[in-house]
DRENKOLGU-884631 format. One record per residue (C-alpha): z, x, y negated; residue number from 0; residue in one letter. Coordinates in pm, whole numbers, plus 32768, in hexadecimal, padded with zeros to 4 digits. Example, Ala and Ser with C-alpha at 12.3 -4.5 7.8 and 13.67 -1.06 7.14 Angstrom:
# residues 2
@Z 830C; X 84CE; Y 81C2; pos 0; code A
@Z 82CA; X 8557; Y 806A; pos 1; code S
END
This chain:
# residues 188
@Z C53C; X EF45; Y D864; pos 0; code X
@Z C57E; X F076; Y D901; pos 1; code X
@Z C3E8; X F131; Y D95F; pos 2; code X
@Z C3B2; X F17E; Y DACA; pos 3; code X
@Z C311; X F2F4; Y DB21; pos 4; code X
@Z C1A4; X F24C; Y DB32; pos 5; code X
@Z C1EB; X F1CE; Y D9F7; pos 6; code X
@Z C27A; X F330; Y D950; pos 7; code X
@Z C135; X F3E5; Y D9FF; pos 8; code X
@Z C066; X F317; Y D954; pos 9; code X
@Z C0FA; X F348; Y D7EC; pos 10; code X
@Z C12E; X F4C2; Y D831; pos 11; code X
@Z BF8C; X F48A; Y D86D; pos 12; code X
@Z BF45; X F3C2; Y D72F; pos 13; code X
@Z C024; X F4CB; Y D691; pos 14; code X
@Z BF5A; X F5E3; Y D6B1; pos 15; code X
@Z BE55; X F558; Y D5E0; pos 16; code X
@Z BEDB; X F5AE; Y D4A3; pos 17; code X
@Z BE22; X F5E5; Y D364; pos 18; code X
@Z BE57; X F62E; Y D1CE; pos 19; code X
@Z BE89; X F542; Y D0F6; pos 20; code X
@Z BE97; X F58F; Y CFA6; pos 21; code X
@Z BE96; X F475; Y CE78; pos 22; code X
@Z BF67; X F3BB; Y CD65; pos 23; code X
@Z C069; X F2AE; Y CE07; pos 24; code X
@Z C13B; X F1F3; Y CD75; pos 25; code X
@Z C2BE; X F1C3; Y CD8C; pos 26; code X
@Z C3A9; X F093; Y CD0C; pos 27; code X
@Z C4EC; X F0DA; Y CCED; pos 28; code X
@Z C61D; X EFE6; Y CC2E; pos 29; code X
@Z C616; X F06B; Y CAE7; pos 30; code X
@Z C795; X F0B4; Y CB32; pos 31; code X
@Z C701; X F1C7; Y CBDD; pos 32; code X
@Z C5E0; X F243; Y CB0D; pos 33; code X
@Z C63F; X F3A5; Y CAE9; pos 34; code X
@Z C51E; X F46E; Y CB30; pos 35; code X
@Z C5F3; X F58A; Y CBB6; pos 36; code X
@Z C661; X F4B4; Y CCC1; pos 37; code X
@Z C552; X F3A8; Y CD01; pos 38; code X
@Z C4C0; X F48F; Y CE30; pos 39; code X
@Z C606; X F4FC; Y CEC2; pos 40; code X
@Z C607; X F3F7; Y CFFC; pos 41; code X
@Z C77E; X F39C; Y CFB8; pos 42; code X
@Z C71B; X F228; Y CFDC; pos 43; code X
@Z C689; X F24E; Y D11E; pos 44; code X
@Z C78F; X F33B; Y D198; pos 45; code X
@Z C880; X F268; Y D13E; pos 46; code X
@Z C7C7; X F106; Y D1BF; pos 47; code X
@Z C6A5; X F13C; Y D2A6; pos 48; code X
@Z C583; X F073; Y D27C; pos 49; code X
@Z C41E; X F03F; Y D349; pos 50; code X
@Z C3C7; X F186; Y D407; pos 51; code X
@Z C4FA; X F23C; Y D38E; pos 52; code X
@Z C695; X F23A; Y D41B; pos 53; code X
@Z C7D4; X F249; Y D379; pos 54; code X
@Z C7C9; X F3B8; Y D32E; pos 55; code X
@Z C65D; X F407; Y D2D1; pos 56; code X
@Z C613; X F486; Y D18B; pos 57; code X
@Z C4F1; X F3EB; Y D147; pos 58; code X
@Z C422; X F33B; Y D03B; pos 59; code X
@Z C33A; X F209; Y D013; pos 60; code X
@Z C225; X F1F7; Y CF38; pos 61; code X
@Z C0DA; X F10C; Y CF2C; pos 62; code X
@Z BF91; X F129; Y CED2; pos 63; code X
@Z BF8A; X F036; Y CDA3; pos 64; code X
@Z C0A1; X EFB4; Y CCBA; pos 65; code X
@Z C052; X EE83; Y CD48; pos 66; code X
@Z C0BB; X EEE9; Y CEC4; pos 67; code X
@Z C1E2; X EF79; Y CE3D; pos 68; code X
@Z C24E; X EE62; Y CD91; pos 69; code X
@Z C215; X ED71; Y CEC2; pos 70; code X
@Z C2D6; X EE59; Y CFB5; pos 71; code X
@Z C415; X EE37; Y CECA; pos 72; code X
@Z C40C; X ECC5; Y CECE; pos 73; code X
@Z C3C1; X ECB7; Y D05F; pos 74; code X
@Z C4FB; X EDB5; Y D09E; pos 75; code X
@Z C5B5; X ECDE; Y D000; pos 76; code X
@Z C57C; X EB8B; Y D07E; pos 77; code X
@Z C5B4; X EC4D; Y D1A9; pos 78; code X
@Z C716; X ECCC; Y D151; pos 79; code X
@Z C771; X EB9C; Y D0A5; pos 80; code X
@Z C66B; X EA55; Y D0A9; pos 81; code X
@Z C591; X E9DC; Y CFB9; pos 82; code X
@Z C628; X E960; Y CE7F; pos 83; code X
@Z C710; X EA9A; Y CE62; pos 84; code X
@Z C622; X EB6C; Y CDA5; pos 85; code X
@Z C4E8; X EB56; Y CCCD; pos 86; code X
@Z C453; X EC56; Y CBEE; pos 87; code X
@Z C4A2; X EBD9; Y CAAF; pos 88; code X
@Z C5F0; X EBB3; Y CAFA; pos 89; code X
@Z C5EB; X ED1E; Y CBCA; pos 90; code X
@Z C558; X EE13; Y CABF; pos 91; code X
@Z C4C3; X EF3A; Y CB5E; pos 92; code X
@Z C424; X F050; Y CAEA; pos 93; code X
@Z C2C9; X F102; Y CB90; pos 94; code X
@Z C2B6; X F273; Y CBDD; pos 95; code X
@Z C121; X F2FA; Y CBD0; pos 96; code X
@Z C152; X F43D; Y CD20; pos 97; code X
@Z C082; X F529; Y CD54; pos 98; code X
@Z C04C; X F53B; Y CEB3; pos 99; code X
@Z BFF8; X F694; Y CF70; pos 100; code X
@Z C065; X F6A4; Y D11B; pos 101; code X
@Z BFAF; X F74A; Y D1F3; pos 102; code X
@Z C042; X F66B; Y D33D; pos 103; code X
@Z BFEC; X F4EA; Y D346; pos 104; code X
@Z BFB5; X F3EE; Y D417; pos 105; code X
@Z BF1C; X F295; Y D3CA; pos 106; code X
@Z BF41; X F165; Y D47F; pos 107; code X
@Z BE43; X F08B; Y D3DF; pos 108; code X
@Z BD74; X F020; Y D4DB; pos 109; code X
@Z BDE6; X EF75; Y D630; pos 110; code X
@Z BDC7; X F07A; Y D70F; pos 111; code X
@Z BD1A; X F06B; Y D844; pos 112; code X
@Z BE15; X F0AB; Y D923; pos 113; code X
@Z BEB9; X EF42; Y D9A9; pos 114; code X
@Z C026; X F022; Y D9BD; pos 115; code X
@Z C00C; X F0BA; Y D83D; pos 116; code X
@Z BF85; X EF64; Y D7B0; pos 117; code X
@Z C0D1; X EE8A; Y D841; pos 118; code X
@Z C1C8; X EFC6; Y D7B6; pos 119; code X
@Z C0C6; X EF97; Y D67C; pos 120; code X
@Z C0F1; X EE1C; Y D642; pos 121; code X
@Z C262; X EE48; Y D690; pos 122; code X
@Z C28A; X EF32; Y D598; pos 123; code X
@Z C1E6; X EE61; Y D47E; pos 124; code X
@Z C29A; X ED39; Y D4EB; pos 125; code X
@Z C308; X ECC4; Y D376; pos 126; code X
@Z C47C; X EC7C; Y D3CD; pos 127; code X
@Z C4BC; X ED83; Y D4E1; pos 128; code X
@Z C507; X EEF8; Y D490; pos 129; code X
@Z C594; X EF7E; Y D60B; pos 130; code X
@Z C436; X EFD4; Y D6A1; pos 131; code X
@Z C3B3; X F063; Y D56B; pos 132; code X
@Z C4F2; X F128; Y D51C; pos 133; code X
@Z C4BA; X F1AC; Y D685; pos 134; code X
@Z C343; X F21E; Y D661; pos 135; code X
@Z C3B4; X F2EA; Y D518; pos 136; code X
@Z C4D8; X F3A5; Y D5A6; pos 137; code X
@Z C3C5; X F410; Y D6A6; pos 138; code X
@Z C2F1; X F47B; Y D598; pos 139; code X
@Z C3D2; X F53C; Y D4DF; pos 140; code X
@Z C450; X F5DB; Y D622; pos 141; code X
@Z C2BC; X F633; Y D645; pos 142; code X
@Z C29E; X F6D1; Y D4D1; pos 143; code X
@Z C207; X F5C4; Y D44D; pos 144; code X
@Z C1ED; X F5BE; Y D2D4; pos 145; code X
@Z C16F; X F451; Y D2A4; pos 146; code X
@Z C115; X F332; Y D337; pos 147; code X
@Z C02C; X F20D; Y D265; pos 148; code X
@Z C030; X F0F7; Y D2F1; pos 149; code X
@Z BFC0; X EF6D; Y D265; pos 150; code X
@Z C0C6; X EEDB; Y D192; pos 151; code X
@Z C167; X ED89; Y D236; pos 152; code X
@Z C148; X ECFC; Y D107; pos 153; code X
@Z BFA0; X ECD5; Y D13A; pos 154; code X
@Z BF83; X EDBF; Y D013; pos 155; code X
@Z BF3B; X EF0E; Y CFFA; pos 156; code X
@Z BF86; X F06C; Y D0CA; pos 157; code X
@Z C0EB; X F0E7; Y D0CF; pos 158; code X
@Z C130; X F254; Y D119; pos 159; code X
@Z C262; X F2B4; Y D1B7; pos 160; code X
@Z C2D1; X F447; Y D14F; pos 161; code X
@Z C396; X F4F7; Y D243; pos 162; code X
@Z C446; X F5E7; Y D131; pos 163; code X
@Z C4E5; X F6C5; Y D236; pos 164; code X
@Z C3AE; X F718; Y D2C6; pos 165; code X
@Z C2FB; X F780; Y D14B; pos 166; code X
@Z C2DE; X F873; Y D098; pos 167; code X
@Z C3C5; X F806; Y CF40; pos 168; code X
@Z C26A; X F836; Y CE6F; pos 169; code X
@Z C1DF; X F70F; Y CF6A; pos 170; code X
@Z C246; X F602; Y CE5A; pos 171; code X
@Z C221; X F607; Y CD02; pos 172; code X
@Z C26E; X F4FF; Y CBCB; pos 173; code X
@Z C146; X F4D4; Y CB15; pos 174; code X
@Z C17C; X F55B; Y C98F; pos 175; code X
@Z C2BF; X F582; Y C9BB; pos 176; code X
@Z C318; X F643; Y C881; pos 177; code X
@Z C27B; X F52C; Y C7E5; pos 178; code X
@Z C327; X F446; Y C8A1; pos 179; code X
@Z C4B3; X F4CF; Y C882; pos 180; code X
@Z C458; X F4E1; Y C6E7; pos 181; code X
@Z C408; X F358; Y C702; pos 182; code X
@Z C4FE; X F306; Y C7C3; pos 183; code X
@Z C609; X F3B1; Y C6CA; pos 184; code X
@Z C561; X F2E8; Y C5B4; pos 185; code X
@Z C5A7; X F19B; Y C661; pos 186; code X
@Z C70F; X F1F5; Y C6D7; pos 187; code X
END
């Protein structure tokens, strides 16, 4: 999908109605990679892309419940790789509490009125497609964007997508985190 200029006006418009958000999230990462010193870097996303964010984009996902979270994980990958590849038993993963502080969001909750923004909308949460959406976040990056929340695909939950080039590093924060790097030497 490549957005025509109607298209781009429009999100530049829907853009411009930012607001705080400020909260605890949650992120799920493969316990492979549950160092808390590197669980908000973006790498992943850099590295792999994913909804509302290119190859390139340091950015991070997180979701309003452990629940969401969890969901997303198992949706990306019967995405990447079909349904009996993964399940979370056999997937252990560990959840990140984040403090949430940006000063710059957008949601996309709610169909929007606009006939234009609701087709790039529904594009964008179309469960097995990534182009449009990938598309509509470059653009709002390019705009300063900080966030975008948007409805998970999975039916579940809110997912917040962080921008981390366009925050402020004190943006995100692990929740007890000394706590947190003291238990996580125990178990090692």
């Amino acid at each position: 999908m490549t957005l025509i200029p109607d298209e781009l006006a429009e999100i530049e418009l829907w853009a411009k109605r930012v607001s705080p958000l400020s909260g605890t999230y949650f992120r799920s990462v493969e316990y492979r990679f549950m160092n808390p010193d590197e669980v908000l870097n973006g790498r992943g996303t850099q590295l792999y892309g994913n909804r509302f964010a290119k190859v390139g984009t340091r950015a991070v996902y997180l979701a309003d419940s452990d629940r969401a979270a969890s969901n997303e994980v198992l949706a990306r990958k019967k995405r990447l790789g079909g349904k009996a590849q993964i399940t979370l038993d056999k997937y252990p993963r560990i959840v990140f509490g984040v403090d949430v502080s940006l000063e710059k969001v957008v949601r996309w909750l709610r169909k929007p009125r606009s006939i234009r923004l609701r087709t790039v909308r529904e594009a964008c949460l179309s469960e097995g497609e990534l182009e449009a959406s990938m598309e509509v976040g470059g653009k709002l990056q390019q705009l300063g964007i900080q966030g975008l929340l948007f409805p998970s695909v999975t039916g579940t939950g809110r997912i917040l997508v962080v921008y981390l080039d366009n925050c402020d590093p004190a943006a995100l924060k692990l929740r007890n985190l000394d706590e947190l790097k003291k238990k996580l030497a125990e178990f090692r």
